[in-house]
C-alpha positions as a printed Julia matrix, in Angstrom:
91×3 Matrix{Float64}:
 13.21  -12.01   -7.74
 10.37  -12.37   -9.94
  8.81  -16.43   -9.53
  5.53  -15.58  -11.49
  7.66  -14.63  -14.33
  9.74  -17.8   -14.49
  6.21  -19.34  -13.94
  4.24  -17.92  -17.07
  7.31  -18.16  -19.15
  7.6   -21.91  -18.99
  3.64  -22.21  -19.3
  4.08  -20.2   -22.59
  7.26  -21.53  -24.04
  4.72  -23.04  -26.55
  2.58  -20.38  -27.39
  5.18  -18.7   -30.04
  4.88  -16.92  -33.16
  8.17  -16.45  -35.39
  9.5   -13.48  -35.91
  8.3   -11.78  -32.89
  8.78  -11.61  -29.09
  5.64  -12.88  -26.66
  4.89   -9.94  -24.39
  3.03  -10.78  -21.15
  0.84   -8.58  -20.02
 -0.6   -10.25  -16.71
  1.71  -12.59  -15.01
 -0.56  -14.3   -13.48
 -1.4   -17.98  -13.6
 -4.71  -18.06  -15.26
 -3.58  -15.18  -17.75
 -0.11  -17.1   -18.56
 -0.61  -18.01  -22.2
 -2.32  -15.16  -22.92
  0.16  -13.01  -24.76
  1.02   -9.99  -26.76
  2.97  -10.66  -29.88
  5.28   -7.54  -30.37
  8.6    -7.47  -32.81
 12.07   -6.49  -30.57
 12.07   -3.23  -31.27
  8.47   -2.6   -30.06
  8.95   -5.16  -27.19
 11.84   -2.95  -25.79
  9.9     0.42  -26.6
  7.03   -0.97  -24.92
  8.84   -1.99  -21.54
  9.94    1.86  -21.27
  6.59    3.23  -20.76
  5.61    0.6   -18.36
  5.72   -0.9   -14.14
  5.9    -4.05  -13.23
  3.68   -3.84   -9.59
  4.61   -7.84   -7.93
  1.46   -7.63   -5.85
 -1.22   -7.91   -8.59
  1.69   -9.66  -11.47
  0.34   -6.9   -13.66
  2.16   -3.73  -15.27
  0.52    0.1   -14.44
  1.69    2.69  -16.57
  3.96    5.26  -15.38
  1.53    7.44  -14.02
  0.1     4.24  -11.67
 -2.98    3.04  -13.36
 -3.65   -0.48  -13.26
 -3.74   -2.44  -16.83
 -5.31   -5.36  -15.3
 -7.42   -6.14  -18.51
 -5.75   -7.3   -22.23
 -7.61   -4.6   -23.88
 -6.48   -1.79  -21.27
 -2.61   -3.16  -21.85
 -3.51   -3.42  -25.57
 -4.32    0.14  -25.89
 -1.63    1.44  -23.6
  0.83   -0.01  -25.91
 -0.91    1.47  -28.79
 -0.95    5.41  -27.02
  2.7     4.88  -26.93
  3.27    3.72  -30.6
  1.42    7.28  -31.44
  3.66    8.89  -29.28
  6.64    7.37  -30.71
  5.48    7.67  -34.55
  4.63    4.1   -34.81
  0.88    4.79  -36.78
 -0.55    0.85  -37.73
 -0.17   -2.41  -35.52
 -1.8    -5.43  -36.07
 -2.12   -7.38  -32.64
């Protein structure tokens, strides 16, 4: 359903850090092994608040604004730690 997906995933099977989950927050091919590096927990919390849109391979947030930068999707996942109680995150 989703081929960009499959795609970044196997361009960033290298890009890893242990202990934690690589979150992508553009799908597409020139932002592929540019990831977020979020532990389970926050991976799953993060994906909650969040819509995948296929046309741009980007995520909006659930009221339909485009995170089509790293710092926008940064700091949308950071709102939603404060609004979940989550105070410090080191990206």
């Amino acid at each position: 359903k989703y081929p960009e997906k499959n795609r970044a995933r196997a361009l960033s099977q290298r890009v890893k850090k242990s202990g934690f989950h690589s979150h992508h927050w553009s799908y597409s091919v020139e932002h592929a092994k540019d990831v977020i590096y979020l532990n389970f927990k926050h991976h799953a919390l993060i994906h909650r608040f969040l819509q995948y849109d296929q046309s741009v391979f980007m995520y909006r947030t659930l009221s339909g604004d485009l995170l089509d930068t790293r710092e926008k999707h940064i700091q949308h996942v950071l709102n939603v730690f404060r609004i979940n109680g989550i105070e410090a995150y080191e990206f």
